[in-house]
C-alpha positions as CSV (number, residue, x, y, z in Angstrom):
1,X,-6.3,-0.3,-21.0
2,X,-3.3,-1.1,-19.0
3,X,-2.0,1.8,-16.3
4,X,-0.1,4.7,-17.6
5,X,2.1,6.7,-14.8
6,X,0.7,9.7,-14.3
7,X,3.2,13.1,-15.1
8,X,2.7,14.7,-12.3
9,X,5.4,15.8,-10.0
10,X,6.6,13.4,-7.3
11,X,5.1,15.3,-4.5
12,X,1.6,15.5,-5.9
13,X,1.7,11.9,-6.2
14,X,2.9,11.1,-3.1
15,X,0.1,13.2,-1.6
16,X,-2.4,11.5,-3.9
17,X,-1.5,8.3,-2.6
18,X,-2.2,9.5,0.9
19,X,1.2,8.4,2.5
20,X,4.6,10.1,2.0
21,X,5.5,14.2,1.4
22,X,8.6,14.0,-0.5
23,X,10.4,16.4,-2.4
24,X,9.8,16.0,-6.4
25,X,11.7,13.6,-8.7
26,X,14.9,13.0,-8.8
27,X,17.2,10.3,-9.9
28,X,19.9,8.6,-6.9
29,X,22.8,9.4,-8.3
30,X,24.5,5.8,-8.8
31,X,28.2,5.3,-9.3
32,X,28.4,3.9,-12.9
33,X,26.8,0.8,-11.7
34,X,30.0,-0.6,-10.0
35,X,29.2,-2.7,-6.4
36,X,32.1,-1.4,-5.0
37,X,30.9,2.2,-5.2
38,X,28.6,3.7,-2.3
39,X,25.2,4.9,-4.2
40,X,23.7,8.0,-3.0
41,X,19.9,9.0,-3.3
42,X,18.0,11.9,-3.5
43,X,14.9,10.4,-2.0
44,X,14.5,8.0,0.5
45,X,15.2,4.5,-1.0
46,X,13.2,2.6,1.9
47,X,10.1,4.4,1.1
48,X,8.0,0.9,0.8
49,X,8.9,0.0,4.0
50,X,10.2,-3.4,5.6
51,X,8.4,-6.4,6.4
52,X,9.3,-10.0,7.4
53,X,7.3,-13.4,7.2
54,X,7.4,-16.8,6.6
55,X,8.8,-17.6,10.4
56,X,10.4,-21.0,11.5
57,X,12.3,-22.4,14.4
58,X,15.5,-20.6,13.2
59,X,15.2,-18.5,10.3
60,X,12.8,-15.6,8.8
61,X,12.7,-13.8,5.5
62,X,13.5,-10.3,5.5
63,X,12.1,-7.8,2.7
64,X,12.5,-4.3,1.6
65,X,12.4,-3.2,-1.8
66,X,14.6,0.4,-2.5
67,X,12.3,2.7,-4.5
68,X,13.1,6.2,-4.3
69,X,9.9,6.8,-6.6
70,X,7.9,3.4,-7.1
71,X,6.2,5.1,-9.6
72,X,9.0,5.9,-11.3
73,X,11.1,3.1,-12.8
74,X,13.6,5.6,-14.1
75,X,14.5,6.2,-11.0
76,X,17.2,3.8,-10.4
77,X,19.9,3.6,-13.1
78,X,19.3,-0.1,-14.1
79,X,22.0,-1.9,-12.6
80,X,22.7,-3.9,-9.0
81,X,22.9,-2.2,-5.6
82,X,24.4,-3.7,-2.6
83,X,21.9,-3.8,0.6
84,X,23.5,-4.3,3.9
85,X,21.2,-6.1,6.7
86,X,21.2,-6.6,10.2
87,X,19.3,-8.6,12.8
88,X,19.8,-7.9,16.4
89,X,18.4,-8.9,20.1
90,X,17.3,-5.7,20.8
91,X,15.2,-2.5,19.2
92,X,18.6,-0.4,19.4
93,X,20.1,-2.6,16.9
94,X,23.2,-2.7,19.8
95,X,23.1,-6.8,20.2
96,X,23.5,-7.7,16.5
97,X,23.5,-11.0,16.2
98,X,23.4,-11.8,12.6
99,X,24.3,-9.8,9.4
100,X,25.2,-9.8,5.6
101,X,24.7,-8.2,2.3
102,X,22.4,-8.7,-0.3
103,X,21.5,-7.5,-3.8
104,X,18.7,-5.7,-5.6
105,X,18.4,-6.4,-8.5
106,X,17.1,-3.9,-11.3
107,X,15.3,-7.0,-12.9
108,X,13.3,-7.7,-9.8
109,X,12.3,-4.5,-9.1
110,X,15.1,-3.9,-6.8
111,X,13.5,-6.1,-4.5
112,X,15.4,-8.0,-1.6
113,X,14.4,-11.2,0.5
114,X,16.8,-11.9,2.8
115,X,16.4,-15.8,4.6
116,X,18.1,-15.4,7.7
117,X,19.5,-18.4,9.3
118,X,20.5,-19.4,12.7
119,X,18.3,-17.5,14.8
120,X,17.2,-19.4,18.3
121,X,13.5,-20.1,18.1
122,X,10.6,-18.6,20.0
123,X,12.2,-15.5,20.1
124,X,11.6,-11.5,19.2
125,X,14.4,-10.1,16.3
126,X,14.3,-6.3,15.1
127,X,16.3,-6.3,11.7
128,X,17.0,-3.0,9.2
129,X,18.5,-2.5,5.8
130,X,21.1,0.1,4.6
131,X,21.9,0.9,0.6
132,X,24.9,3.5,0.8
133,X,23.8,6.3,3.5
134,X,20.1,5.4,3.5
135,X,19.1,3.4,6.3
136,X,15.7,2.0,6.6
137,X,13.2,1.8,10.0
138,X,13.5,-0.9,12.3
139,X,11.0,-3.7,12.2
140,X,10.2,-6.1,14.6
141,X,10.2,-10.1,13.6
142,X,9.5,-13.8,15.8
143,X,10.6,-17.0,15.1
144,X,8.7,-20.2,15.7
145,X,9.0,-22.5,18.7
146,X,10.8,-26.0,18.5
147,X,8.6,-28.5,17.4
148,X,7.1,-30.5,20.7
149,X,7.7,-27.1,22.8
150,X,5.2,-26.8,25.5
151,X,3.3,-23.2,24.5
152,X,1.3,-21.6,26.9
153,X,-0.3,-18.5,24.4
154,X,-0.3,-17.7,20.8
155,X,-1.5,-14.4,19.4
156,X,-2.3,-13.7,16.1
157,X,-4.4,-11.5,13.9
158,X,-6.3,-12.0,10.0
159,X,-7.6,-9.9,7.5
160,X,-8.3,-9.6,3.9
161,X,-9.7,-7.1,1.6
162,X,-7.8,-4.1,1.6
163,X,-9.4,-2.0,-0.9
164,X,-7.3,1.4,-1.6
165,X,-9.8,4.3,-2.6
166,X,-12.9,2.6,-0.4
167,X,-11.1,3.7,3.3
168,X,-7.9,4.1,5.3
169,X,-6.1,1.3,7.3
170,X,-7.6,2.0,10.9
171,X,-7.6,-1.3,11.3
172,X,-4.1,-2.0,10.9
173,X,-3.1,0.9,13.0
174,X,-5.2,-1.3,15.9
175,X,-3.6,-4.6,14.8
176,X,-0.2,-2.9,15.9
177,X,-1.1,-2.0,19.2
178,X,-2.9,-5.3,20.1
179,X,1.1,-6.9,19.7
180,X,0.3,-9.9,17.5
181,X,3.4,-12.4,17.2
182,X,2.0,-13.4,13.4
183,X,-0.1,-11.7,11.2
184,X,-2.2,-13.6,8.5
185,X,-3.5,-11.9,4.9
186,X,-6.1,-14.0,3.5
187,X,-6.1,-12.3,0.2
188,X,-7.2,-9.5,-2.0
189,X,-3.8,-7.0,-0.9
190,X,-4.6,-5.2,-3.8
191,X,-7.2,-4.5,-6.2
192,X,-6.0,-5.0,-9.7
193,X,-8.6,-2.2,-10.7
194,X,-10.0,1.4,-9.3
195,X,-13.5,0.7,-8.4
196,X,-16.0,3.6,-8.3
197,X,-17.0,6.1,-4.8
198,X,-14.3,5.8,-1.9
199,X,-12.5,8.4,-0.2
200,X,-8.8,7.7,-1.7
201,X,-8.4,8.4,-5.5
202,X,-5.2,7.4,-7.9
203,X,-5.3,8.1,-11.8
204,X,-5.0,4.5,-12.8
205,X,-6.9,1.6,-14.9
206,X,-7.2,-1.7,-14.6
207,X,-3.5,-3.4,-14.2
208,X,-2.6,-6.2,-17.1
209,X,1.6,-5.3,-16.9
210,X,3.9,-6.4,-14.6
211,X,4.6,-2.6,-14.7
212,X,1.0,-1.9,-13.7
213,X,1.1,-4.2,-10.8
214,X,4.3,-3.3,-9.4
215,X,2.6,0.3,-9.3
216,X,-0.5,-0.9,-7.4
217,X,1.5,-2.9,-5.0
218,X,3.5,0.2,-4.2
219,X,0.4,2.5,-3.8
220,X,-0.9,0.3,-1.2
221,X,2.7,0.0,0.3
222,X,2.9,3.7,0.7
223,X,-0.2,3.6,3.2
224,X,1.9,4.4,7.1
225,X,-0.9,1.8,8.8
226,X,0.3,-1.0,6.5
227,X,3.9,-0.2,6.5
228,X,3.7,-0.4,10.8
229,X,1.8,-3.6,10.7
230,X,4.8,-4.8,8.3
231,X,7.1,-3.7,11.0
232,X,5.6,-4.9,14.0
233,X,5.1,-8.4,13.0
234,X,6.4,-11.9,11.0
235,X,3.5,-12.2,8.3
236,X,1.9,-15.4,6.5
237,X,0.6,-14.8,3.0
238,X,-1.6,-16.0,0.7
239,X,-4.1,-14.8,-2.0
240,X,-7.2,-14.2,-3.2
241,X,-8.5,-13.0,-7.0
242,X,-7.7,-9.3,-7.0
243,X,-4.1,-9.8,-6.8
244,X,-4.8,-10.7,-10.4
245,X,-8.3,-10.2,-11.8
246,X,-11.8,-10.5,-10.1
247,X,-13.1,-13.9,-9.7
248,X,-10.2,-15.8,-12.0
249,X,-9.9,-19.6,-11.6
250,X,-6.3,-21.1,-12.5
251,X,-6.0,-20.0,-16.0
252,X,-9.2,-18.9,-16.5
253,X,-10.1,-14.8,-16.6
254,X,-13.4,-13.3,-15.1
255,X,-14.0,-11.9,-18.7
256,X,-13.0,-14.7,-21.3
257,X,-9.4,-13.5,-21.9
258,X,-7.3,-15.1,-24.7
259,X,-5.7,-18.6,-22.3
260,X,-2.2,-17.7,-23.5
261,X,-2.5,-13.5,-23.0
262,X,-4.2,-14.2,-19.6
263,X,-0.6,-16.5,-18.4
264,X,1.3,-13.9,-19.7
265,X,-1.2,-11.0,-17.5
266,X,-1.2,-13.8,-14.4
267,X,2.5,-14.6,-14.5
268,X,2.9,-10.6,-14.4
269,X,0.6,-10.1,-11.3
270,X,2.3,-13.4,-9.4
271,X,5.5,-11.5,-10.0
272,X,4.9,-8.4,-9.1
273,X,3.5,-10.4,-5.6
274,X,6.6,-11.8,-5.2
275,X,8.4,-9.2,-5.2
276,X,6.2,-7.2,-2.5
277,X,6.1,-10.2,0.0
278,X,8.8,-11.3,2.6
279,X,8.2,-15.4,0.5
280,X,11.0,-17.4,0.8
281,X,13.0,-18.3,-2.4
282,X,10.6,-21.6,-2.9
283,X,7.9,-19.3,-4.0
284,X,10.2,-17.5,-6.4
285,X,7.9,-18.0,-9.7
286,X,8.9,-20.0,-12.5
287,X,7.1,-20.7,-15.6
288,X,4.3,-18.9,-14.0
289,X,3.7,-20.5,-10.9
290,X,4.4,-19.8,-7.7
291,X,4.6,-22.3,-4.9
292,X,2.4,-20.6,-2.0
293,X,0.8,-23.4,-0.2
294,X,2.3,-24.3,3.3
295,X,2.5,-25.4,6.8
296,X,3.9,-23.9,9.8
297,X,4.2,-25.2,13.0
298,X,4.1,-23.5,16.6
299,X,5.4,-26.2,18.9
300,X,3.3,-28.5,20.6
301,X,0.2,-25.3,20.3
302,X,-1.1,-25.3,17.3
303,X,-0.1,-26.0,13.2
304,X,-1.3,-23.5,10.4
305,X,-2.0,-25.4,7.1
306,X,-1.9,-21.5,4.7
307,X,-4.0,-22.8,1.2
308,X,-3.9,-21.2,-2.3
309,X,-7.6,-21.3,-3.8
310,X,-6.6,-19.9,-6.8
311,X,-4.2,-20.8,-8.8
312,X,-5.2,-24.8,-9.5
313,X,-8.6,-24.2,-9.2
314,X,-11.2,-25.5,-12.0
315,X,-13.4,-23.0,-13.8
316,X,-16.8,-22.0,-12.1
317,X,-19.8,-24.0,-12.5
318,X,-22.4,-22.5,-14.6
319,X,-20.5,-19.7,-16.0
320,X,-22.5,-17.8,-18.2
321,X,-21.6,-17.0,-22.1
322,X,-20.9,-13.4,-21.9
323,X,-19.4,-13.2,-18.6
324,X,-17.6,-15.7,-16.1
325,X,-17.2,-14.3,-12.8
326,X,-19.2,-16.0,-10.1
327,X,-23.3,-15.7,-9.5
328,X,-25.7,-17.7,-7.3
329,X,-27.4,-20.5,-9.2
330,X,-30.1,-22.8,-8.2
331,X,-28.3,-26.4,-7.4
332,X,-30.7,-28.5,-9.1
333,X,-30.0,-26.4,-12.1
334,X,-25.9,-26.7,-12.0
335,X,-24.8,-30.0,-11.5
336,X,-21.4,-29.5,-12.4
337,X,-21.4,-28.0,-8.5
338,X,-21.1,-31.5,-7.3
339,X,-18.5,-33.1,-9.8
340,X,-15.8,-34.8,-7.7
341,X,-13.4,-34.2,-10.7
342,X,-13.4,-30.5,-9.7
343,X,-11.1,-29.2,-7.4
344,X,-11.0,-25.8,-5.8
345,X,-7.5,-26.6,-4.4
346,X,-6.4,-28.7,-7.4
347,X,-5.7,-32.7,-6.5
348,X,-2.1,-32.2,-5.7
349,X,-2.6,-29.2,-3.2
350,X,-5.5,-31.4,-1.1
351,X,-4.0,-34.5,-1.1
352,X,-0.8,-32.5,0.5
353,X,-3.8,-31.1,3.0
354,X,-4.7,-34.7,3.8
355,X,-1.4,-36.1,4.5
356,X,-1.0,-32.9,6.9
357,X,-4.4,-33.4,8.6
358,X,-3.4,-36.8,9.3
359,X,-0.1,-36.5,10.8
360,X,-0.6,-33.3,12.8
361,X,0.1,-33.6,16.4
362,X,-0.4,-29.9,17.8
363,X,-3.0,-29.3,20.2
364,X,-5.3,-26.7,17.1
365,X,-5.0,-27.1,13.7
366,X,-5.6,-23.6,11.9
367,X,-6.5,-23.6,8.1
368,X,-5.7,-20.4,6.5
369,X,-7.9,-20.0,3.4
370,X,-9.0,-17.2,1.5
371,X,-13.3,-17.7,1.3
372,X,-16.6,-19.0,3.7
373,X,-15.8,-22.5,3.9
374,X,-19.4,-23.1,5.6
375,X,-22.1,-23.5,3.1
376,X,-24.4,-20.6,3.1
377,X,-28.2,-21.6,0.9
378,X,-29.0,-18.1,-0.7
379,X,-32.2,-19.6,-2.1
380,X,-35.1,-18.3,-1.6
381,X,-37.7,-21.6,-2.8
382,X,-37.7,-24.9,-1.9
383,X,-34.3,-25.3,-4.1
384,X,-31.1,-24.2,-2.5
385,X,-28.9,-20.9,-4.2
386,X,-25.4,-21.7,-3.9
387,X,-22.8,-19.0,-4.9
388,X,-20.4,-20.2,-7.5
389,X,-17.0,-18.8,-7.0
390,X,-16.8,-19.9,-3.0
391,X,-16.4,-23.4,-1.3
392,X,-20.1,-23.9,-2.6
393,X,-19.4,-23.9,-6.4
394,X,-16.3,-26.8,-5.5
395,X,-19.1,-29.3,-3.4
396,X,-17.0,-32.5,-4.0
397,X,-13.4,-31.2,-3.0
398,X,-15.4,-29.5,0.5
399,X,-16.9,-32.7,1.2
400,X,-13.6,-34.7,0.9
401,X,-12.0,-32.0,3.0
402,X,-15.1,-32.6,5.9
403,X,-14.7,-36.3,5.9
404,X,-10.7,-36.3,6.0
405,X,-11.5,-34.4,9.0
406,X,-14.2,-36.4,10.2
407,X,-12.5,-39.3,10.2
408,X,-9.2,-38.5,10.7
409,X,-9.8,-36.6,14.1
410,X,-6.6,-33.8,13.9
411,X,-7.2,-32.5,17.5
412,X,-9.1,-28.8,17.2
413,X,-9.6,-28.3,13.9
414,X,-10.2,-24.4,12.9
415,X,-10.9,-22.9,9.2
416,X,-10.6,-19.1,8.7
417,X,-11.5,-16.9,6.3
418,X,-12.1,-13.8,4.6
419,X,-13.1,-12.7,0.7
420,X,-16.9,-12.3,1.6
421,X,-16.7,-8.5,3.3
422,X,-18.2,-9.9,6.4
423,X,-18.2,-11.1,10.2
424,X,-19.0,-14.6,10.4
425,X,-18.6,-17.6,13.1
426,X,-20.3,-21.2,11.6
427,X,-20.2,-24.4,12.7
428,X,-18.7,-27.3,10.1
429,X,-21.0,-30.0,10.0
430,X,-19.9,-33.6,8.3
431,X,-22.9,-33.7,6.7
432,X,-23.1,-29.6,5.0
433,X,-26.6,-29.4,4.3
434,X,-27.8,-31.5,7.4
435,X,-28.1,-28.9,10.8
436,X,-28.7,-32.1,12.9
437,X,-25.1,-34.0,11.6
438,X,-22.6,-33.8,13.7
439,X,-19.7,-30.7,14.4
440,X,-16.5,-31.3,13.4
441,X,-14.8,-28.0,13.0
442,X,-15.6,-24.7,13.7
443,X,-15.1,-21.8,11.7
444,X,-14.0,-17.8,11.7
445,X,-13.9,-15.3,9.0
446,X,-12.9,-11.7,9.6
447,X,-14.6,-9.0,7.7
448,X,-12.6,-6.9,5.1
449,X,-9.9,-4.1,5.9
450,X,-11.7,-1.3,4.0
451,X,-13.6,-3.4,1.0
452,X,-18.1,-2.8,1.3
453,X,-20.6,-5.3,1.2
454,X,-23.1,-3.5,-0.6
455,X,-25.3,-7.0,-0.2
456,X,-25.6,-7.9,3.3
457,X,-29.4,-7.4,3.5
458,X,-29.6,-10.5,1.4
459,X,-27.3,-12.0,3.5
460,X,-29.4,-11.4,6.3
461,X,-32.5,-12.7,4.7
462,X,-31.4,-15.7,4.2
463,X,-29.8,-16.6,7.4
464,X,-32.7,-18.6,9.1
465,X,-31.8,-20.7,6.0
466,X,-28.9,-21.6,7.2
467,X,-29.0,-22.6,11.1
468,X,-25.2,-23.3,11.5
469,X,-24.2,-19.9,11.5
470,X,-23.7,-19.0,14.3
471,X,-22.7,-14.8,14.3
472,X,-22.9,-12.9,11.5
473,X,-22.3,-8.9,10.1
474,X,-22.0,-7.2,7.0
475,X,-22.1,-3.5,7.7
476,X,-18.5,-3.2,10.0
477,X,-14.6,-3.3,8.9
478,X,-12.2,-4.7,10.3
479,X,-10.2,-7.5,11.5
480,X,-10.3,-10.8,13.6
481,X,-7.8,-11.5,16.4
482,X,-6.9,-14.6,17.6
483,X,-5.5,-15.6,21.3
484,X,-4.6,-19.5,21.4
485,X,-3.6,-21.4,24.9
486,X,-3.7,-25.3,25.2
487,X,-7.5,-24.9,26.7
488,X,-9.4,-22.8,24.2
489,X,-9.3,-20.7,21.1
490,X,-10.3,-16.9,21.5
491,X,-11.6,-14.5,18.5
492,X,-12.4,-11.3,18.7
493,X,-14.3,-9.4,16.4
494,X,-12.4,-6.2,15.9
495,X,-13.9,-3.4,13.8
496,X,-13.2,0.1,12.9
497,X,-15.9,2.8,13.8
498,X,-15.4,4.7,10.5
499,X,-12.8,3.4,7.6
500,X,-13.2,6.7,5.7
501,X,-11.3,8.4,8.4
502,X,-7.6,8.0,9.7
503,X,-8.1,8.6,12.7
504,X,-10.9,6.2,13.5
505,X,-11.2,4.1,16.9
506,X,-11.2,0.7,17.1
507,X,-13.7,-1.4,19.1
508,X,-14.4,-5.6,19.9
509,X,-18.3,-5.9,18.1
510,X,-18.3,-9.7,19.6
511,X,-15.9,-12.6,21.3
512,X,-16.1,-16.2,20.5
513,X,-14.5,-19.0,22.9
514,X,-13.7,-22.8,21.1
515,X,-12.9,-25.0,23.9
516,X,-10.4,-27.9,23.3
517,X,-12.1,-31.0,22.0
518,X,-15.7,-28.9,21.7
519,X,-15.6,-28.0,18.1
520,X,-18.4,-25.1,17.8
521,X,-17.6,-21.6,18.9
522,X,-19.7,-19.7,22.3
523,X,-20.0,-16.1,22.2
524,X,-18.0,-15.3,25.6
């Protein structure tokens, strides 16, 4: 059943969704729709926040989206608004040093991405918006260095999993004061669902509109943590399955959908993603795609290769007839596991990886992907339990990955990760199943914002199964960050002492040191 808005007062929603007292609803009052005229709002049209992302050497997208009730699509008269922007050298917005004027569009969710060019590179920017006497926080952006520039130290932070209802965003609120220069989602912003238990509560079901995800996408943006780590930071995206549906695969639903209502349900979800995230125009969606996949270079320091596992991804092996989402299967018993002419990535995605992996010249080579790329035998008999919706269920496009590596050499190759709700640090080894084979890459995956893992005693059981990893935990939130120099690769294992409360400290559970040209990660 798709969401309904609830009919409660603006203020009782507001304080149901944790985040914002405002006063109760109330259309802006809008000039007939003419862009000449100032509009004027009764609520706060920057409610959602700003946010900024996709950095290069001279340009980075801006975002904001005015909503003076997000739940509310009433309340904007449906025609264009003019929003002003401004980029400066300094937090006082006194040394402005680019501006211009956009519009939000009533079609888009009154949603504004701003590419702002001309910046110099390697540099902090504070930008902020203004839609007639409404002006919107300051947030804090970084371009890229030159390509080739000598970098001494990169800092940036992951996570994935941000579950509304199952805790608060502690972990965000420490992400902040650690002063990233990037932050990196790995998936699952939202949940496209209310799971049962948590601590948060909204009066919604499962999301199938592009109304219903616009409304999830706002709850979440309503949360103060989020909205400062949007602020304090350029962001890199990419997602997971919750942004649509649990455990999808391309066009493929968790639950057998009809093929042509489940495009019409994904091209709705991409959308309302779209308009939430500071993407630049390329990833505008069109015919229900949306191009996500990318590279970004940090000078001479280190090149992230950011991966979409989801949208041109074959079907899971071994599904079974009365529901598709993933399950661990024995491997003898699911051959399909190791067809080469399944692709987790889809053949034109990896063969872009491979050209990238080959060309590379930055001292670490960072891939951004959503799931455990190590493989992790859940068996418990002489056969080996692989999980089918991870790197595991996709054996042949993993493999092809490993040996591109393998023999291709990119100098420091790093995979992280999230999806699995867990702490993890692996070694890659060109042969997966062989502990003995040799190390070619190392691998970090963060554990979850909020989301449980209700099954990390099985993890844990079967860990002398699997020799190659190296760290794991399945019982702590939290986040990984990352400090990068020309000599070695830091992670620290940040976690939150309690995610059901707003106020909770923040802690390192373990470090882990990569050297340069020592793939496998120490504990420091």
């Amino acid at each position: 059943m798709p969401i309904r808005g609830p009919r409660t007062s603006r203020r009782e929603l507001m304080r149901m969704a944790g985040a914002l007292a405002l006063a109760s609803f109330a259309r802006p009052v809008a000039a007939a729709g003419l862009l000449d005229r100032k509009p004027r709002f009764l609520d706060d049209p920057f409610s959602l926040g700003v946010a900024s992302g996709d950095p290069i050497t001279d340009s980075v997208v801006l975002w904001t989206r005015l909503a003076p009730d997000p739940f509310e699509p009433a309340a904007m008269e449906p025609v264009p608004v003019v929003v002003d922007w401004e980029v400066a050298a300094d937090e006082g917005m006194r040394r402005t040093v680019r501006k211009g004027r956009a519009i939000a569009h009533p079609e888009n969710a009154f949603a504004v991405h701003v590419d702002v060019r001309g910046l110099a590179p390697d540099r902090d920017y504070f930008y902020r918006f203004r839609a007639g006497d409404a002006e919107s926080p300051v947030g804090r952006t970084r371009t890229a260095p030159l390509p080739g520039a000598a970098i001494s130290r990169l800092r940036f932070a992951f996570g994935s999993c941000q579950q509304y209802e199952m805790g608060y965003y502690g972990a965000y609120r420490d992400m902040v004061a650690q002063s990233p220069d990037l932050i990196i989602h790995l998936g699952d912003y939202i949940y496209e669902k209310p799971w049962d238990g948590g601590v948060r509560r909204h009066p919604w079901t499962e999301a199938y509109t592009l109304e219903d995800y616009r409304a999830y996408h706002a709850l979440y943006k309503l949360d103060p943590d989020l909205q400062a780590a949007h602020r304090a930071a350029p962001w890199l995206v990419t997602w997971d399955d919750h942004e649509v549906d649990n455990d999808y695969a391309g066009l493929t639903s968790e639950d057998y959908e009809d093929p042509a209502a489940f495009l019409k349900r994904r091209t709705a979800a991409y959308r309302a993603y779209f308009e939430h995230m500071p993407l630049r125009r390329i990833a505008t969606p069109h015919d229900g795609q949306v191009s996500l996949y990318q590279s970004v270079r940090y000078g001479d320091l280190l090149t992230f290769f950011v991966l979409d596992g989801r949208q041109y991804r074959s079907p899971e092996a071994c599904r079974l007839l009365d529901n598709g989402h993933g399950r661990v299967v024995n491997e003898s018993e699911c051959r399909a596991l190791a067809d080469p002419a399944r692709s987790l990535l889809g053949l034109d995605q990896e063969a872009w990886l491979y050209r990238g992996l080959r060309k590379t010249r930055t001292r670490w080579n960072v891939i951004a992907q959503q799931l455990l790329f190590a493989p992790f035998d859940q068996g418990k008999g002489p056969d080996r339990g692989v999980y089918t919706d991870s790197w595991g269920g996709y054996q042949a496009n993993r493999n092809r990955i490993i040996e591109t590596i393998a023999t291709r050499r990119p100098s420091n190759p790093v995979f992280i990760g999230g999806d699995i709700h867990s702490y993890w640090v692996t070694d890659i080894k060109r042969e997966p199943t062989n502990p003995e084979s040799e190390t070619v890459a190392t691998e970090f995956v963060g554990s979850s914002i909020t989301s449980p893992l209700d099954i990390y005693p099985a993890f844990e059981a079967a860990l002398p199964r699997n020799p190659h990893v190296r760290f794991f935990e399945g019982a702590k939130r939290g986040y990984c960050l990352v400090t990068v120099t020309p000599k070695a690769m830091r992670a620290d294992l940040r976690t939150v002492a309690d995610p059901t409360r707003p106020d909770t400290p923040s802690s390192t559970l373990a470090s882990f040191i990569v050297e340069d040209g020592r793939p496998g990660a120490v504990k420091a």
